[in-house]
N, CA, C and O of each residue as an XYZ file, in Angstrom:
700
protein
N       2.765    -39.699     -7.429
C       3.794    -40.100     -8.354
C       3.361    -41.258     -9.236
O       4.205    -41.885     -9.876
N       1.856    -41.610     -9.298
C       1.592    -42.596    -10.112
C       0.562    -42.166    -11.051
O      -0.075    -41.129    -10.870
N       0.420    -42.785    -11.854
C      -1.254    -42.588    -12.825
C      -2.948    -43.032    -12.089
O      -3.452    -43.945    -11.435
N      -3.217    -42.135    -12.512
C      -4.834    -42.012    -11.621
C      -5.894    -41.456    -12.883
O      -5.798    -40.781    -13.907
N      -6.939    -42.179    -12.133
C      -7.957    -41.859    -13.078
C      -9.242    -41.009    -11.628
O      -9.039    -41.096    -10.417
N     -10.062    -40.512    -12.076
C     -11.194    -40.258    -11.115
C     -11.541    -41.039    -10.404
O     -12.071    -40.357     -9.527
N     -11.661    -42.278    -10.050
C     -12.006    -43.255     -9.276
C     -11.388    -43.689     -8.681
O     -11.909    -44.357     -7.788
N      -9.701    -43.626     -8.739
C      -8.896    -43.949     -8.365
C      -8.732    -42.828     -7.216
O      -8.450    -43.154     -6.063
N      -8.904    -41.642     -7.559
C      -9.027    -40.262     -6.343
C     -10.335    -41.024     -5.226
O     -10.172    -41.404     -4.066
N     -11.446    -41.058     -5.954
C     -12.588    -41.280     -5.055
C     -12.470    -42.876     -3.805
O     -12.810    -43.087     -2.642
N     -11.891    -43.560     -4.751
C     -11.587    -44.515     -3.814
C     -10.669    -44.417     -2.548
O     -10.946    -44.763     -1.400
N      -9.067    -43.656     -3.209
C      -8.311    -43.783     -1.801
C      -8.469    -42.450     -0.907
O      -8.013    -42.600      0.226
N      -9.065    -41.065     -1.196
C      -9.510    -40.551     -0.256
C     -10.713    -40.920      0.619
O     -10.846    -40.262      1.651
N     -11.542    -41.811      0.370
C     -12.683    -43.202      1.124
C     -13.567    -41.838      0.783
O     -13.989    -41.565      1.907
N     -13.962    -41.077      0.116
C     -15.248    -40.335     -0.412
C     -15.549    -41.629     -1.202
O     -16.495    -41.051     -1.737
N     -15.591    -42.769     -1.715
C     -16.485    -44.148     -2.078
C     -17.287    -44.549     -0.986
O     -18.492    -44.783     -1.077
N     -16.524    -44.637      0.186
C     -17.191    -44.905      1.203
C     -18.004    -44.191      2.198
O     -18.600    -44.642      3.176
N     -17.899    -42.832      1.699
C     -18.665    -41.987      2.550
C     -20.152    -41.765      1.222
O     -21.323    -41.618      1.574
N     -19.811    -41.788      0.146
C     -21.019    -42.375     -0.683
C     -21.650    -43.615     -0.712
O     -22.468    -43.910     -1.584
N     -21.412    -44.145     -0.069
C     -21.598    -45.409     -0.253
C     -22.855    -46.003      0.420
O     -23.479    -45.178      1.087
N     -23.252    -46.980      0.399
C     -24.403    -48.091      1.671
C     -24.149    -48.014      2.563
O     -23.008    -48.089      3.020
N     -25.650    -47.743      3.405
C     -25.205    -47.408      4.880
C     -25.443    -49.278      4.906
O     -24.491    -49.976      5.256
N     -26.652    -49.865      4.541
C     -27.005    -51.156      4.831
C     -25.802    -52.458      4.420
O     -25.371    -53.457      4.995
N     -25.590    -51.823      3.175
C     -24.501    -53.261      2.620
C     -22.930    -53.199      3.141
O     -22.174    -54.159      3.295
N     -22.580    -51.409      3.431
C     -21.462    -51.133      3.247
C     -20.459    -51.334      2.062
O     -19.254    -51.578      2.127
N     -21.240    -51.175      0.987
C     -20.062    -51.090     -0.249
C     -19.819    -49.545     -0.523
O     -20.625    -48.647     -0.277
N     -18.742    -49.425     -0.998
C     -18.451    -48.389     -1.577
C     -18.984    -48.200     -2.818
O     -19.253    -49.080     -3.636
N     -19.174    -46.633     -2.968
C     -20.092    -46.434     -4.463
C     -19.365    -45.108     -4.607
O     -19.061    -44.256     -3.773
N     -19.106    -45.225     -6.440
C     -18.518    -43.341     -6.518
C     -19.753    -43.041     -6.824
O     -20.827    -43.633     -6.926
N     -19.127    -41.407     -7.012
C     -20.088    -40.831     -7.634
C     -20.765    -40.954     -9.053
O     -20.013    -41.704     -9.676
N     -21.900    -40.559     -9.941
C     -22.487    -40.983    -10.852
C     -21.653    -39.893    -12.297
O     -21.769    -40.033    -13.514
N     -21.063    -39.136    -11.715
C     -19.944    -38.007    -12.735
C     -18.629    -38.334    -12.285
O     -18.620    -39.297    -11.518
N     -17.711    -37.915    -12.485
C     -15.923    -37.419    -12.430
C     -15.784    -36.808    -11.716
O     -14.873    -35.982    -11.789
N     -16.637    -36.883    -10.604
C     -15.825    -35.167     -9.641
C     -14.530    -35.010     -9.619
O     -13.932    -34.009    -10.014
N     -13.973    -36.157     -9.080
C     -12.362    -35.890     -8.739
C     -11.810    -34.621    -10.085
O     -11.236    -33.532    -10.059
N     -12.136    -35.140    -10.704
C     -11.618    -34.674    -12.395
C     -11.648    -33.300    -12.052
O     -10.652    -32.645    -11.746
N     -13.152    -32.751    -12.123
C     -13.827    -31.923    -11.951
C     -12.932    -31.121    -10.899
O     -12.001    -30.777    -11.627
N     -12.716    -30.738     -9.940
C     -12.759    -30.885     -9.092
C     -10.749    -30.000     -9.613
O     -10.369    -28.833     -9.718
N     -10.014    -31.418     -9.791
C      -8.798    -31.255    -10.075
C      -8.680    -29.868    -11.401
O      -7.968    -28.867    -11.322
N      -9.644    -30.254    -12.570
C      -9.214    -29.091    -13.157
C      -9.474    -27.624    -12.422
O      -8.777    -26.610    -12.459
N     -10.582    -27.849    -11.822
C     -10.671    -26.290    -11.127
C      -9.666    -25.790    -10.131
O      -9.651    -24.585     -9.878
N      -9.005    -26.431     -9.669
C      -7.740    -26.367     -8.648
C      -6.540    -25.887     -9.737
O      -5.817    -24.932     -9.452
N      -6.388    -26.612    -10.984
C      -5.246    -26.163    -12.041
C      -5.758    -24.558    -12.931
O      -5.134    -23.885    -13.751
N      -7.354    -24.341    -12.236
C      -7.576    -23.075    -13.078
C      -7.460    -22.219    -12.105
O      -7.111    -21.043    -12.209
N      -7.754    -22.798    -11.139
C      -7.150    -20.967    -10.004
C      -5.724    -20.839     -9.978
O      -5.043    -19.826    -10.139
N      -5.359    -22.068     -9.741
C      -3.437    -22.082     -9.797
C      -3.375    -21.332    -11.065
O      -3.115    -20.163    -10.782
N      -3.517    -21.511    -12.511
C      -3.574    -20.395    -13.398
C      -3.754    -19.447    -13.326
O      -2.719    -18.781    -13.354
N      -4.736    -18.832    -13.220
C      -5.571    -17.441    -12.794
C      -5.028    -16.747    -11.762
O      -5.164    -15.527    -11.849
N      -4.188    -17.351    -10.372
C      -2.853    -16.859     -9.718
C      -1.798    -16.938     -9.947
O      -1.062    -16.359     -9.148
N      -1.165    -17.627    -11.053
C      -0.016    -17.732    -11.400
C       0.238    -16.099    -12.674
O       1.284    -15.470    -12.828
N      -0.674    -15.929    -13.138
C      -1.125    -15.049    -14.006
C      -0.889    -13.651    -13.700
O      -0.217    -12.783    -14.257
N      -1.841    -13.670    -12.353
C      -2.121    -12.286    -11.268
C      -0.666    -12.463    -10.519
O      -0.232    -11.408    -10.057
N      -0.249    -13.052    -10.420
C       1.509    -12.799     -9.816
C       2.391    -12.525    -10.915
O       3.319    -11.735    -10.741
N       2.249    -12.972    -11.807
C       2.994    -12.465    -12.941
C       2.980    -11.082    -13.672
O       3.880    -10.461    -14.236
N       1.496    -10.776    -13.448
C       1.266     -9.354    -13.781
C       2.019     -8.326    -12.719
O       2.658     -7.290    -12.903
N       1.661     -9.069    -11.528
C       2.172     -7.865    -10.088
C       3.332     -7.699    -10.346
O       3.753     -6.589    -10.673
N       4.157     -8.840    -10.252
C       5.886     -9.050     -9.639
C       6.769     -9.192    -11.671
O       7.759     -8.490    -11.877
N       6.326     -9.943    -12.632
C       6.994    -10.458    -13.822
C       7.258    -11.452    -13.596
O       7.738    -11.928    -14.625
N       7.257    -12.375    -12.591
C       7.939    -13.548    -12.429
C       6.889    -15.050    -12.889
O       5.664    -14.959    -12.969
N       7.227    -15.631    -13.005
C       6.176    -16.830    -13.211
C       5.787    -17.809    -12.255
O       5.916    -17.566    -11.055
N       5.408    -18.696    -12.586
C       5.130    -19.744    -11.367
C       4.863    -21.330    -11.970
O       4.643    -21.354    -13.181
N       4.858    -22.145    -11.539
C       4.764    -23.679    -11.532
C       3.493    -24.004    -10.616
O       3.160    -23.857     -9.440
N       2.939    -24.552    -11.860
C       1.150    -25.290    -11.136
C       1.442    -26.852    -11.105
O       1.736    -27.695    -11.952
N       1.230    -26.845     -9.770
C       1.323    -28.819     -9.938
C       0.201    -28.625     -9.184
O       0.029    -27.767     -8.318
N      -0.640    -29.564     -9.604
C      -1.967    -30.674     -9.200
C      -1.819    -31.825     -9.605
O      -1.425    -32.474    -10.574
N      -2.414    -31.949     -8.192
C      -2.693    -33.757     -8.289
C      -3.838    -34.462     -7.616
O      -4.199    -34.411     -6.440
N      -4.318    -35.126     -8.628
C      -5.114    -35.624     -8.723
C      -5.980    -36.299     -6.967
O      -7.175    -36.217     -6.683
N      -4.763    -36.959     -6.040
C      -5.041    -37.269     -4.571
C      -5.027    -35.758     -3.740
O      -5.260    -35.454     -2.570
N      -4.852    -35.411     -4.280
C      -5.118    -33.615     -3.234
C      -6.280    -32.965     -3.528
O      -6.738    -32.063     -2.826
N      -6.664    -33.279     -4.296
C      -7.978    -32.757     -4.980
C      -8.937    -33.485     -4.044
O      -9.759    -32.868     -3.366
N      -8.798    -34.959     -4.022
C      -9.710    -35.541     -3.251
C      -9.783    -35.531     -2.164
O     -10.881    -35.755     -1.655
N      -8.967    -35.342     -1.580
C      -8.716    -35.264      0.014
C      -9.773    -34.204      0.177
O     -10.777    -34.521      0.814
N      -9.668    -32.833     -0.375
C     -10.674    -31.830     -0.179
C     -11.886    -31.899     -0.076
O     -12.569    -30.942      0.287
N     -12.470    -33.325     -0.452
C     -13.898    -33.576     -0.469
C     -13.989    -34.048      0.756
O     -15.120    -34.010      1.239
N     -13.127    -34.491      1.421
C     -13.586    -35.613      3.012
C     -12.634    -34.561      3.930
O     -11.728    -34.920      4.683
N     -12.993    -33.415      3.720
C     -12.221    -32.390      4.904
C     -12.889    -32.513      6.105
O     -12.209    -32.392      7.124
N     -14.278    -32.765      6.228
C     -15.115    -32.882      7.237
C     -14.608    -34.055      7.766
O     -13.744    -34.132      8.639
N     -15.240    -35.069      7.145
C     -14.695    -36.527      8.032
C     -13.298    -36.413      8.217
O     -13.155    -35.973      9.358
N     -12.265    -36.569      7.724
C     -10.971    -36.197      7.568
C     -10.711    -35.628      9.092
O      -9.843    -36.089      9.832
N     -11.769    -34.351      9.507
C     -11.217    -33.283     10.399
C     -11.899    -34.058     11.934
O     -11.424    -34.205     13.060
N     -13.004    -34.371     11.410
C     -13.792    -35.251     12.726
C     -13.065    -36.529     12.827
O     -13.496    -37.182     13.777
N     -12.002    -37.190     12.110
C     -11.582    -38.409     12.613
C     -10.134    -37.959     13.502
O      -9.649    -38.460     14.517
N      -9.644    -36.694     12.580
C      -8.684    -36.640     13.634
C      -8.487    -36.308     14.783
O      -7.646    -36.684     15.599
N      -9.500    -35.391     14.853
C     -10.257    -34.641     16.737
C     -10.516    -36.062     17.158
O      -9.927    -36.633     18.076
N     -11.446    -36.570     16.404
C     -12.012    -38.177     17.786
C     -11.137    -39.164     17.547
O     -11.124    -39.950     18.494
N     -10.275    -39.510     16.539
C      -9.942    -41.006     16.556
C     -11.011    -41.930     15.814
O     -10.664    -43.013     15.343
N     -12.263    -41.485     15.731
C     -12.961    -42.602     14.869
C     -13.729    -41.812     13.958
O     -13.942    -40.601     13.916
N     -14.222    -43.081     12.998
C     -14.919    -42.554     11.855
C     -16.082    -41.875     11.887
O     -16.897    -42.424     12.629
N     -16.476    -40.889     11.365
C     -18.083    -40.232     11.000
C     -18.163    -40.769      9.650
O     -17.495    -40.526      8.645
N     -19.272    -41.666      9.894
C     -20.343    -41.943      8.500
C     -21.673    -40.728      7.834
O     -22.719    -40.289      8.313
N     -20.953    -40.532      6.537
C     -22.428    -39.998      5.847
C     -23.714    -40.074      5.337
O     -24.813    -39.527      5.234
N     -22.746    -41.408      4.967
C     -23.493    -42.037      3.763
C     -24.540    -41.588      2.895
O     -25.751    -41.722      2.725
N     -23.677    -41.077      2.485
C     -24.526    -39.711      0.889
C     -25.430    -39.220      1.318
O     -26.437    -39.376      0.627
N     -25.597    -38.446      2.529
C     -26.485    -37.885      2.783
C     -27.981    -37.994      2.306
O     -28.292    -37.093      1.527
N     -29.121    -39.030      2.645
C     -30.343    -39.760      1.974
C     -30.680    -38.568      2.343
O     -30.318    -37.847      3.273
N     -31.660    -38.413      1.221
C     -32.815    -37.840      1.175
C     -34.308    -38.386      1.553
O     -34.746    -39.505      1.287
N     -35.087    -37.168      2.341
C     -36.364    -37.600      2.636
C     -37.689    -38.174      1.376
O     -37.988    -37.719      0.272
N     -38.076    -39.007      1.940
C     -38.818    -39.443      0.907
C     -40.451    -38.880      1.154
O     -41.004    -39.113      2.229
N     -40.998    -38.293      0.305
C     -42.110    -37.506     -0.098
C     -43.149    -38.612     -0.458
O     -43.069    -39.827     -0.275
N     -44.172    -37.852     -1.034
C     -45.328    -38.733     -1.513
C     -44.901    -38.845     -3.286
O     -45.167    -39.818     -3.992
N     -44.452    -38.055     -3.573
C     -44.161    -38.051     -5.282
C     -42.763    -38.000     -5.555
O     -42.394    -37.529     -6.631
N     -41.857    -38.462     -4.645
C     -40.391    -38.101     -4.614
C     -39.186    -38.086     -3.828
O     -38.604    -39.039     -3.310
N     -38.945    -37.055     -3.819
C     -37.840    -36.877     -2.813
C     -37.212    -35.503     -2.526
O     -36.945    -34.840     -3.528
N     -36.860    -34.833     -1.035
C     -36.896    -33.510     -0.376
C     -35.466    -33.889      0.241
O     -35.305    -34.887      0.944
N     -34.549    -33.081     -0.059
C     -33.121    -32.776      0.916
C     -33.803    -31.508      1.587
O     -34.493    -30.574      1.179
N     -33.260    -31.937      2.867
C     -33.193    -30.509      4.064
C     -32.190    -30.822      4.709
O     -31.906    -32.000      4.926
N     -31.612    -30.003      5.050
C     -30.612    -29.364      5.864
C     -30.192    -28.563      6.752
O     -29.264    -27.783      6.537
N     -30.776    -28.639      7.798
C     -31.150    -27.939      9.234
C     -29.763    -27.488      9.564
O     -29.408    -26.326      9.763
N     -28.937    -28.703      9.597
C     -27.842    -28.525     10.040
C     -27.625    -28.982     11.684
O     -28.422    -29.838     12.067
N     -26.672    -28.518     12.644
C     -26.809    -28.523     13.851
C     -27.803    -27.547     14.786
O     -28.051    -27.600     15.991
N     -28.304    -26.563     13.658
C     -28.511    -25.653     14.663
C     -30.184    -25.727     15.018
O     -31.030    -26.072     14.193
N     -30.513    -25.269     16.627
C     -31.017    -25.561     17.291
C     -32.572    -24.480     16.807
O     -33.720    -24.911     16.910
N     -32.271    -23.264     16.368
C     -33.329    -22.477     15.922
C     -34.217    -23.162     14.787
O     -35.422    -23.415     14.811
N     -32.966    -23.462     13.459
C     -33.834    -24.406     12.421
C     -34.907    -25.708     12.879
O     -35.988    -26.108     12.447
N     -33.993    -26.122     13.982
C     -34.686    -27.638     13.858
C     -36.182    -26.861     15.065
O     -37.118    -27.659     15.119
N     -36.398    -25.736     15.792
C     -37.122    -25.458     16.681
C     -38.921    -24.292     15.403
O     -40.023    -23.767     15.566
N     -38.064    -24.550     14.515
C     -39.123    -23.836     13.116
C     -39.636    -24.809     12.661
O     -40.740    -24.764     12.119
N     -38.697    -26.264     12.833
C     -39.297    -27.564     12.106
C     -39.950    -27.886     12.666
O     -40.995    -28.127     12.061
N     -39.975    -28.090     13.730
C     -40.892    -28.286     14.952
C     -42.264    -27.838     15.036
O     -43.276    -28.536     15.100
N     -42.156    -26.529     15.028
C     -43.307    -25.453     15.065
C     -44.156    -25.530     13.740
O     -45.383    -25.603     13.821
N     -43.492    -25.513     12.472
C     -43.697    -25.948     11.405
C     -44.497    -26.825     11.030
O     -45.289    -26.828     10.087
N     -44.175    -27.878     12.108
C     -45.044    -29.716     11.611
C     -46.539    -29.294     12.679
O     -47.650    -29.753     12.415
N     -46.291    -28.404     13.817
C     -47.079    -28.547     14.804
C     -46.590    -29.682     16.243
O     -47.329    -29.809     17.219
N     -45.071    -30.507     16.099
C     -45.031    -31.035     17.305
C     -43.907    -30.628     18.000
O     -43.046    -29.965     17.422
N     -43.784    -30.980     19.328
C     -42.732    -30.580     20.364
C     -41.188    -31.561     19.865
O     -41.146    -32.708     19.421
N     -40.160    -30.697     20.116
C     -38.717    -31.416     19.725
C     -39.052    -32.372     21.411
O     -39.355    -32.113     22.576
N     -38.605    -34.113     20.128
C     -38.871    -34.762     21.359
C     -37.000    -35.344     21.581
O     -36.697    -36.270     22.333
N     -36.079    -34.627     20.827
C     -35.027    -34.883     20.649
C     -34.522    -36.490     20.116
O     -33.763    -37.378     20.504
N     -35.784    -36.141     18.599
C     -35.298    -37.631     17.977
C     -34.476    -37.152     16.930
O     -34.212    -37.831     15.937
N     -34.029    -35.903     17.139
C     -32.896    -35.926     15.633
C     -31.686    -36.617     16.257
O     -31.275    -36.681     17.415
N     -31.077    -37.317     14.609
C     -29.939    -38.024     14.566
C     -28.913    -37.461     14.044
O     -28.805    -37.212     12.843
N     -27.985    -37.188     15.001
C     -26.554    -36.209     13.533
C     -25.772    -37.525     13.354
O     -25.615    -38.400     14.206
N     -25.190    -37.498     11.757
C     -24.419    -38.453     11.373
C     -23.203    -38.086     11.687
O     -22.638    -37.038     11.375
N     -22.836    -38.901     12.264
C     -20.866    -38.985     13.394
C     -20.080    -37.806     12.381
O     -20.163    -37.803     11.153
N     -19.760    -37.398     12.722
C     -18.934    -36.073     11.962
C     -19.219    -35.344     11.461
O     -18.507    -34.360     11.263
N     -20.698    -35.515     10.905
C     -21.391    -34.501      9.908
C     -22.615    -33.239     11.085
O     -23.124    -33.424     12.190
N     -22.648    -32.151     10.206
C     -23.658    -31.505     10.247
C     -24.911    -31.886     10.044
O     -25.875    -31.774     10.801
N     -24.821    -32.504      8.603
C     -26.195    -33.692      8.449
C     -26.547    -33.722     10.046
O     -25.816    -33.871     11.026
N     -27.823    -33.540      9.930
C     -29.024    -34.309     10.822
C     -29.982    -34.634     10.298
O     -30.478    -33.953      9.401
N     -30.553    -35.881     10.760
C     -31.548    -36.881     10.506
C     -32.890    -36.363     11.296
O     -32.913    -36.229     12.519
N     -33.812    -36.137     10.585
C     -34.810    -36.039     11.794
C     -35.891    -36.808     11.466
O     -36.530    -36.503     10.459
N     -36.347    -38.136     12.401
C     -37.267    -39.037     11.947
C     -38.682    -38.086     12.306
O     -39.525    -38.325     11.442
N     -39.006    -37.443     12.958
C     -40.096    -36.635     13.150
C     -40.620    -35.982     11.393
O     -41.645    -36.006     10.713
N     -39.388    -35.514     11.274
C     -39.789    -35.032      9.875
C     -39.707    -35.722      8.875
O     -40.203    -35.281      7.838
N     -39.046    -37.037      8.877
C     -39.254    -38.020      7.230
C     -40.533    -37.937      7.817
O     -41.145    -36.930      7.461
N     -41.290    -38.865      8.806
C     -42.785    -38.496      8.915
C     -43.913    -37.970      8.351
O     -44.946    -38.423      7.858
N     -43.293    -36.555      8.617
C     -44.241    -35.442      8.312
C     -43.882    -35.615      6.659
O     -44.773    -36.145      5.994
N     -42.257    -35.080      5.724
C     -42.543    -34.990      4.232
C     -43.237    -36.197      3.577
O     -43.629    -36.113      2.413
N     -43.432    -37.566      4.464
C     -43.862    -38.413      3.782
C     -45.637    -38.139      3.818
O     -46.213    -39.053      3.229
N     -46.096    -37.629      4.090
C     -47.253    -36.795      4.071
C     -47.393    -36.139      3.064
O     -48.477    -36.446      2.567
N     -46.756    -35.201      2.330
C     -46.920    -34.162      1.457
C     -46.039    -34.782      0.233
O     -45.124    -35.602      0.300
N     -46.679    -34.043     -1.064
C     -45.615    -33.755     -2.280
C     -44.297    -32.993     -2.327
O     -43.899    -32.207     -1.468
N     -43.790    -33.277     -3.249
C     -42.278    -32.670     -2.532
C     -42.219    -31.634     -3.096
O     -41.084    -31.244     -2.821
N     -43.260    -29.961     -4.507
C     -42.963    -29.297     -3.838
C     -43.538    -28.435     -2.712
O     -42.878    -27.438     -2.420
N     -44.874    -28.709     -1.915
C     -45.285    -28.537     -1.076
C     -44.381    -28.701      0.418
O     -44.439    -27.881      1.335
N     -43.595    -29.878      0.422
C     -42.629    -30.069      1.933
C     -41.592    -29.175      1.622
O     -41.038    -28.515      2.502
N     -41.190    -29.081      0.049
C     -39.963    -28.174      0.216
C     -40.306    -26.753      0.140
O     -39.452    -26.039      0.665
N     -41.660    -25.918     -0.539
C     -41.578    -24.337      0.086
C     -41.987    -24.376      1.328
O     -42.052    -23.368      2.032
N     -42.270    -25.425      1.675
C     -42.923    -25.169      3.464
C     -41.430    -24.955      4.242
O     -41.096    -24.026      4.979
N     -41.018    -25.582      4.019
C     -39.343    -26.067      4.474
C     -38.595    -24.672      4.535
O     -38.413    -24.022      5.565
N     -38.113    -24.252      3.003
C     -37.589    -22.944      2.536
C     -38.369    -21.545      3.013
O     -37.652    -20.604      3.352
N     -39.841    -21.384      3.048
C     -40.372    -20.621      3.784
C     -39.840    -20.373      5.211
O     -39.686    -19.158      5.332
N     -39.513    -20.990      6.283
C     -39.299    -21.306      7.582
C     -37.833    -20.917      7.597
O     -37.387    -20.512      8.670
N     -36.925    -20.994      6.420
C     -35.419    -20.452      6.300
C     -34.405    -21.579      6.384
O     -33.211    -21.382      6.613
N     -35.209    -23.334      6.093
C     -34.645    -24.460      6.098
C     -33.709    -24.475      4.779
O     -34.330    -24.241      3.742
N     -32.808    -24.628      4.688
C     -32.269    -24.860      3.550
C     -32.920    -26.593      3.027
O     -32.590    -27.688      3.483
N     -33.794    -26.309      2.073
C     -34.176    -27.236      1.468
C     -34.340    -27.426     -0.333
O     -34.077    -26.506     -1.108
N     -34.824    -28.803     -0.778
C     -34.700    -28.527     -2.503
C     -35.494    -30.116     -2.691
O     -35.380    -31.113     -1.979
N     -36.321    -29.902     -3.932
C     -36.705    -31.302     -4.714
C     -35.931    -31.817     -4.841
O     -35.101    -31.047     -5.325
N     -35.380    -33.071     -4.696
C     -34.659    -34.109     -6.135
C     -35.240    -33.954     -7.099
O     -36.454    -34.135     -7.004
N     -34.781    -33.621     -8.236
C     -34.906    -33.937     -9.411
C     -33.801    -34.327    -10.295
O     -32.593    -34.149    -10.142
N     -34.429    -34.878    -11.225
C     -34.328    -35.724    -12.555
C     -32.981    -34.911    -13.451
O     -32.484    -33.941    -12.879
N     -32.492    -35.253    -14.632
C     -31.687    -34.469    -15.185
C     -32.488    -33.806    -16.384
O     -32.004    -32.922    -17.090
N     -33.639    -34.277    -16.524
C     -34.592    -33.288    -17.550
C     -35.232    -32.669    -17.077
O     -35.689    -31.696    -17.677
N     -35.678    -33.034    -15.341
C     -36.158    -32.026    -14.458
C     -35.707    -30.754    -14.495
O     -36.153    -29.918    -13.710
């Protein structure tokens, strides 16, 4: 019932803080509008069904969006892991591995086959140093910053994607 801007979404659903410093703990938005983003696409399916019901039945319909519902949808995970445990899962923007020329996201996930290819992959035994971040799927695996810090990033990432890791370069926006 009030005026909001994108930041104003990102802040009070705490997606600032799940972007944010793991070291300083400040909150940081994102570097675009998601919320925005995000909200108009919620007012274009509400269209696009308000439309398709109108065609079926003749009747019309009323699209309300708002701007704090939109955001909430981004922290469904933490959101869902705080209310099962009672406490917070930190993301903190999910870091990326750092390469010799860059930077490699992977995403194993929880599951036990991926991280047993990563393994096999590098050549060493799971010594069970992966880290999952409190609520997240994210896992950390210091075995493997290790290893991509060894290689160029796109060498760690088809090695990665070969094996069925969901992985990708960082890149640039002219990249």
């Amino acid at each position: 019932e009030r005026a909001a801007f994108d930041n104003v979404g990102q802040a009070m659903s705490g997606l600032m803080m799940l972007t944010g410093s793991e070291t300083t703990g400040e909150p940081v938005g994102t570097a675009f509008s998601l919320i925005d983003r995000i909200s108009a696409l919620h007012a274009a399916v509400g269209a696009v069904s308000a439309l398709y019901h109108r065609t079926r039945t003749g009747e019309g319909q009323i699209i309300d969006v708002c701007l704090m519902d939109s955001a909430m949808t981004t922290v469904e995970i933490p959101a869902s892991y705080y209310l099962t445990t009672g406490t917070e899962g930190r993301e903190f923007g999910r870091q990326p591995y750092a390469a010799k020329d860059g930077w490699v996201v992977c995403s194993p996930g929880s599951s036990p086959i991926l991280r047993k290819r990563i393994y096999e992959m590098m050549g060493k035994e799971d010594t069970g140093d992966h880290q999952p971040a409190g609520g997240s799927i994210f896992v950390r695996i210091p075995a493997l910053a290790d290893w991509i810090k060894e290689h160029n990033v796109d060498e760690a990432s088809e090695k990665l994607v070969a094996i069925g890791v969901p992985a990708a370069p960082v890149r640039t926006v002219s990249q």
